[in-house]
C-alpha positions in Angstrom: 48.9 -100.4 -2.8 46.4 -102.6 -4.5 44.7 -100.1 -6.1 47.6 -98.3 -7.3 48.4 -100.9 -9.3 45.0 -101.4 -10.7 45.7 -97.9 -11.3 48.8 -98.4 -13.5 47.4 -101.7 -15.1 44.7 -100.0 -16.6 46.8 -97.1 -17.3 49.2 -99.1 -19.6 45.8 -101.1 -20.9 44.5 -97.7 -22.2 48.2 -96.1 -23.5 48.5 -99.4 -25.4 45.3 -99.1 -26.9 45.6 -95.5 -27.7 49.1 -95.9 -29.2 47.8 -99.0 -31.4 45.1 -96.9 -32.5 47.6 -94.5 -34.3 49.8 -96.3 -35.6 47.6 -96.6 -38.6 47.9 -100.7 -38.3 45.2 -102.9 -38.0 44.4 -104.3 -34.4 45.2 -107.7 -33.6 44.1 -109.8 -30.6 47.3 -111.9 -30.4 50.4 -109.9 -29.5 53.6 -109.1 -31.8 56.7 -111.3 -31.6 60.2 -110.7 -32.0 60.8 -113.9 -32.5 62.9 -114.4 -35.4 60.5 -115.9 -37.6 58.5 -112.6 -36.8 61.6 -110.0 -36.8 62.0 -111.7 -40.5 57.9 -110.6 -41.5 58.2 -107.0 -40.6 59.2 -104.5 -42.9 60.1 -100.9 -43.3 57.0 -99.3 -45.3 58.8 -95.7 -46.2 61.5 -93.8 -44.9 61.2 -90.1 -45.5 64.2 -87.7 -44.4 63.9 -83.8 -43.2 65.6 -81.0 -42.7 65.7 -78.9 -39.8 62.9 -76.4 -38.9 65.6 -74.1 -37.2 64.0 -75.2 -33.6 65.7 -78.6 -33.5 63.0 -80.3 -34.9 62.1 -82.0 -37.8 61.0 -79.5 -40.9 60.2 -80.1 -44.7 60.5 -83.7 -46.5 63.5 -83.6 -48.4 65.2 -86.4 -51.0 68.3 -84.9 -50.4 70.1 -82.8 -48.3 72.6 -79.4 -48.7 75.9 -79.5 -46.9 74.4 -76.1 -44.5 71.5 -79.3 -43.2 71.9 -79.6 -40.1 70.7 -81.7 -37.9 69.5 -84.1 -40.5 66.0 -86.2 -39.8 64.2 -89.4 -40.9 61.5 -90.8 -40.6 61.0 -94.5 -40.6 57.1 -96.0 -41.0 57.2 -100.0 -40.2 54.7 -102.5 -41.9 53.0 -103.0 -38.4 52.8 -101.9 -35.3 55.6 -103.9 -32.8 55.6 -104.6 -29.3 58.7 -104.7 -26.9 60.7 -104.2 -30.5 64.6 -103.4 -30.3 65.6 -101.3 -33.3 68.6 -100.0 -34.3 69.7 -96.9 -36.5 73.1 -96.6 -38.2 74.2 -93.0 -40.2 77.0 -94.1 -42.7 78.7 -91.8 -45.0 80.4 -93.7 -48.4 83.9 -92.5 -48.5 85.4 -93.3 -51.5 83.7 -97.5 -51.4 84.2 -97.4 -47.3 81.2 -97.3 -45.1 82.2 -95.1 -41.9 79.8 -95.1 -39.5 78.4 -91.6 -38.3 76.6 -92.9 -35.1 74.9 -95.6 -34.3 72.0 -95.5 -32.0 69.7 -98.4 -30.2 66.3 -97.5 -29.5 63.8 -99.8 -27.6 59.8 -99.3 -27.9 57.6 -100.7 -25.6 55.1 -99.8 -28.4 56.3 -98.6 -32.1 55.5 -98.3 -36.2 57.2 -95.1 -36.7 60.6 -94.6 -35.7 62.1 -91.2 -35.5 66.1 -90.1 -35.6 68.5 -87.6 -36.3 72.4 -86.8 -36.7 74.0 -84.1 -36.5 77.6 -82.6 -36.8 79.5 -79.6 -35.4 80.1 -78.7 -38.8 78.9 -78.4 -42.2 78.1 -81.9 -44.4 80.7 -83.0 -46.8 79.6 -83.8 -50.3 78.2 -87.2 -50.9 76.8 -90.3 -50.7 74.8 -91.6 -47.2 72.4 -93.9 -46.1 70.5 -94.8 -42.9 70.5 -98.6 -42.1 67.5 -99.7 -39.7 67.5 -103.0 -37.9 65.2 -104.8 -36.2 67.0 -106.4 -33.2 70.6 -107.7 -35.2 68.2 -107.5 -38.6 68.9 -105.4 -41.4 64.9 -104.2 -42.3 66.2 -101.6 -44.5 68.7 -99.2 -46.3 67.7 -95.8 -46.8 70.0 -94.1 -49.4 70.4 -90.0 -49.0 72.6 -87.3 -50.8 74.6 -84.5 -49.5 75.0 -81.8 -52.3 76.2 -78.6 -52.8 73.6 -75.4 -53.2 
């Protein structure tokens, strides 16, 4: 039992270290908060939206979308890496001034800077106006405006 967990501590010890070597942030000895003074410092550094490959994954970078897209991806690169971090993403169509809210989905990361989503519906896209909203805990980080068009 007692090495087991040795086993698992230095497991997470080395998956940590890994995943803060990718994230493309410099490493920091003292821990990320998210605290609010801290939720308020972190940022959103890009948000870049996809189309689908035709395999249900994430194809080429787009800055707007036709109304055959679908699923629809983004892409959302944070300012820092961010530990035990509770984002939210919300999909909202403009209809007509009204925000109506596609889906909303809650996402915690032991360890994150990029956060990946997608939305999809049993149908084609109507025409118009979008955006993705991402929040760090009850914090708005960022608003991501997107088209749907007509091609």
């Amino acid at each position: 039992m007692k090495n087991l967990k040795k086993t698992i501590l230095i497991s997470l010890a080395a998956s940590a270290l890994l995943l803060s070597s990718c994230g493309g942030a410099p490493a920091s000895n003292a821990p990320a908060s998210t605290n609010s003074s801290a939720a308020a410092a972190l940022s959103v550094k890009s948000v870049t939206f996809y189309t689908d490959e035709a395999k249900g994954a994430a194809g080429s970078a787009v800055t707007e979308f036709a109304t055959t897209d679908n699923p629809l991806f983004a892409k959302v690169e944070l300012s820092r890496l961010e530990t035990g971090a509770k984002f939210k993403v919300v999909w909202i169509a403009n209809d007509n001034g009204k925000d109506v809210v596609i889906v909303e989905k809650n996402l915690d990361a032991l360890v994150a800077n990029i956060i990946e989503t997608n939305v999809k519906l049993p149908r084609d896209w109507p025409v118009g106006e979008y955006r993705l909203d991402v929040y760090n805990g009850e914090t708005l980080i960022k608003s991501a405006p997107f088209k749907i068009v007509a091609k």
